[in-house]
C-alpha positions, 0 to 999 in steps of 0.5 A: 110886961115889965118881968118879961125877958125879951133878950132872953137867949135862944135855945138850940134848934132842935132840927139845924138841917130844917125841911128840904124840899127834893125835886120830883120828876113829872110835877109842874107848878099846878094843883093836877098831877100825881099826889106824891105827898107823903101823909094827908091830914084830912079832917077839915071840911072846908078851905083851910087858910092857916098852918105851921109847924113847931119850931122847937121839933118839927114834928106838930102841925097846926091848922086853921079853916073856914070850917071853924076849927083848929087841929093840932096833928103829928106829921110823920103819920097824920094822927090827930092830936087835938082839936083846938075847939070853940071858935066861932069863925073862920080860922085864920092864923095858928101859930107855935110859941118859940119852945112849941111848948104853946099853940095859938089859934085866931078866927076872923072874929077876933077871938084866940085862944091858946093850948098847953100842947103837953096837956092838950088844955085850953090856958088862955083866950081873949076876944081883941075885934076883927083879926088881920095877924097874929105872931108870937114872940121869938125869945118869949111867952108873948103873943102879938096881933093886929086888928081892923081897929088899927091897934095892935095887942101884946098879951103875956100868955098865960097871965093875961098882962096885956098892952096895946099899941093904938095904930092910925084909923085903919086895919093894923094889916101886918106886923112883925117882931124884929129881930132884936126882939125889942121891936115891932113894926106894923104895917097899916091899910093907910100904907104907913109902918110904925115901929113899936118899943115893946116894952115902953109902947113907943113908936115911931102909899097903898095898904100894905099887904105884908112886912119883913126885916133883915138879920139885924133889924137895920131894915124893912121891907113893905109889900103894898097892894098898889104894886109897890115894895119900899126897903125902909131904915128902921133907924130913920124911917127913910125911904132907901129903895122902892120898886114897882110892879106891874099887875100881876107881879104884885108883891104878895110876900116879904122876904128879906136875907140879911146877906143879900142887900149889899148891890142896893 
């Protein structure tokens, strides 16, 4: 991992405007209605629980099922482009590498595996246990998951080199790279966050559910499942701000604007 350029500049965005979401007429907040989508992909015979698109083009989806199977498909027409075969369980995370260049995919046994999306060709796979997340590097080849042993993992795909980050006695729940692309920070069932140096392997309530940070990585937000959501210092570890939900407005997702936290 000691060759591995984690300040690596970004490359230029191939699409600066992004997806927009355009309002439609007559659809309400509910799965009936009208089907206005514009391409169905319809191979998955059962729930699909992942997708994502590549961050490089926007052009290619991927998605993972509890059928056991991953796909890799173009969005303008839906057409297959390959299957991402040879996973034993349920699919639960599925993932583009920065430059789109690799696709991952993980089941719920543990197992991932990654493809050449050019060659369509399988260049990597490992067996870790029972999988809770999975995240690729934003600026490298490098691929992140947390398991139900609490260890988190960092492979250097396609070599293998790999590194572990051995978390308290419980599911390694969430986790995310922070922006300075040095750092991680995992959150764990036991309602801890640990911050974690990628390349020296140092680190510094109810389980948590998700995690994010803002621009700089100076913050972090928890979202746990005993309806609490904690704005934490990722310099000291500090608490700074928590609120409380009730029931059904427990947080479900983290999200955190660097621009949006000066009234806090």
């Amino acid at each position: 991992m000691e060759d591995v350029d984690f300040e690596e500049e970004e490359e230029e965005e191939g699409n600066e405007e992004g997806w927009v979401l355009e309002p439609q007429e007559g659809v309400v907040g509910s799965m009936e209605g009208p089907d206005d989508s514009e391409v169905t992909f319809a191979l998955h015979s059962a729930s699909v629980f992942c997708v994502s698109l590549d961050p490089k083009t926007n052009t290619l989806a991927v998605t993972g099922g509890e059928d056991d199977k991953a796909f890799v498909w173009r969005l303008s027409d839906g057409e297959l482009l390959f299957e991402c075969a040879g996973h034993k369980d349920s699919v639960t995370c599925a993932g583009f590498s920065h430059d789109s260049t690799l696709v991952a995919t993980g089941d719920m046994s543990g197992l991932l595996k990654v493809w050449q999306v050019d060659t369509k060709e399988e260049v990597w796979s490992f067996e870790a246990g029972d999988l809770e997340w999975m995240e690729w590097h934003p600026r490298a080849p490098v691929l992140l998951a947390g398991t139900a042993d609490g260890n988190t993992w960092m492979w250097k795909v396609p070599n293998g080199d790999c590194k572990t980050f051995q978390g308290p006695n419980c599911p390694a729940t969430c986790g995310r790279v922070l922006p300075d692309g040095k750092r991680a920070v995992v959150g764990y069932e036991d309602g801890t966050i640990r911050i974690w140096d990628l390349k020296q392997g140092s680190g510094g309530s109810g389980p948590l559910t998700c995690v994010a940070a803002n621009q700089d990585g100076s913050l972090i937000l928890t979202g746990s499942v005993d309806c609490q959501a904690k704005l934490v210092s990722a310099t000291t570890g500090k608490v700074i701000f928590m609120v409380r939900f009730s029931a059904q407005d427990a947080p479900g997702s983290c999200w955190l604007p660097g621009w949006d936290l000066g009234h806090l």
